[in-house]
C-alpha positions in Angstrom: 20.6 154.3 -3.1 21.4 156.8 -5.7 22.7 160.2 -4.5 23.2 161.7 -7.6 20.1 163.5 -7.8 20.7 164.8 -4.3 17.4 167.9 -3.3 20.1 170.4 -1.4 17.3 173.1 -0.8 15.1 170.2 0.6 18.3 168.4 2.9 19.0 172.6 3.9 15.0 172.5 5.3 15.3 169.1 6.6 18.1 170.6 8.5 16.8 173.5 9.6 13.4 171.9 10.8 15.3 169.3 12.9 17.1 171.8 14.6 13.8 173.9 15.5 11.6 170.7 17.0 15.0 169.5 19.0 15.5 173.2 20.0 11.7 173.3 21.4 12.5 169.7 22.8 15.3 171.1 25.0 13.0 173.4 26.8 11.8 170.5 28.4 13.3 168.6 31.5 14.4 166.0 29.1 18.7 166.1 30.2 21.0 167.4 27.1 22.7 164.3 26.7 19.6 162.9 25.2 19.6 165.7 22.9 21.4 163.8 20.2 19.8 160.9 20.0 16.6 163.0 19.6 17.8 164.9 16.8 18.6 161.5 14.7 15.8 160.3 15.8 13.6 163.3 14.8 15.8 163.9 11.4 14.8 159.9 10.3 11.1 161.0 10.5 10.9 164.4 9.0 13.1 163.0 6.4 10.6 160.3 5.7 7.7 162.4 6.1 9.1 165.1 3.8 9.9 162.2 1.1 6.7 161.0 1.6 4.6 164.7 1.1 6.7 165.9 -1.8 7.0 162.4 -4.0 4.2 160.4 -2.6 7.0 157.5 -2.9 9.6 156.7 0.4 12.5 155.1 -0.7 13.6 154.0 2.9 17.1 153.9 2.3 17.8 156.9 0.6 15.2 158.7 3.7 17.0 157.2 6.6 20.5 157.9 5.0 19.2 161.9 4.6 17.4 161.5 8.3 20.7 160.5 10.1 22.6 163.2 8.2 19.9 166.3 9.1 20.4 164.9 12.7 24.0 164.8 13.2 24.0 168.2 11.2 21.4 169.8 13.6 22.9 168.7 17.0 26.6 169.5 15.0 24.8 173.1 14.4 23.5 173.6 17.6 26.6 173.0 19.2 28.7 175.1 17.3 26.2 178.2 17.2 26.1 177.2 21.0 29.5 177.4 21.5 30.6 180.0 18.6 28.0 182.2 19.5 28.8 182.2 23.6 32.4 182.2 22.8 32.0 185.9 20.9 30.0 187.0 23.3 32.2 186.2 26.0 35.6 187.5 24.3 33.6 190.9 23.7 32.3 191.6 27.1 36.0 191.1 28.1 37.0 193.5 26.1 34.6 196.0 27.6 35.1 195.3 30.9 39.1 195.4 30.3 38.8 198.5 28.7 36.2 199.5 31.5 39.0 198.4 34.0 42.0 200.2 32.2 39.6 203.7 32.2 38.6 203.7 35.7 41.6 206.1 37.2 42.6 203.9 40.4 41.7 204.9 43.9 44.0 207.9 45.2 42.9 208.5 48.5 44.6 211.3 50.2 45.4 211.2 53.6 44.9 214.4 55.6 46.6 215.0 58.9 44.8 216.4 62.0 
């Protein structure tokens, strides 16, 4: 297997298409902890197809190697965009709503004698 001559661009697309089909794959019923699994399995063949479209020549070994990386990277990416994403947007509506809180004068009810 010789990674010398390693296509970034085309690992970068591999990458990016994996993550698209196995986002589209969630929608389904199929549970998340599947999800994985999918996106290796998914990375092996666009890998192989893409070697296949843009050489005409699979070198198996070199596909599967490049398949298993675009699938641990796109279930990695997901879950940190899931989680980084989510994360910021959780901080930042706490900050609004503690600065909402802090604004809001408390309740001064005045009591008035008969």
């Amino acid at each position: 297997m010789n990674l010398s001559n390693i296509d970034v661009a085309a690992l970068i697309i591999i990458i990016a298409a994996v993550w698209f089909v196995v986002q589209s794959i969630s929608a389904t019923k199929l549970p998340n902890k599947f999800l994985p699994l999918v996106s290796i399995v998914v990375g092996i063949v666009i890998s192989v197809a893409y070697s296949y479209l843009s050489t005409k020549n699979i070198q198996l070994e070199q596909d599967l190697f490049f398949g298993l990386f675009a699938g641990f990277s796109a279930s990695g990416l997901d879950d940190t965009l899931t989680k980084s994403v989510s994360g910021l947007i959780n901080s930042f509506v706490g900050i609004l709503v503690s600065k909402a809180d802090t604004s809001v004068s408390p309740d001064t009810t005045t009591s008035t004698t008969k």
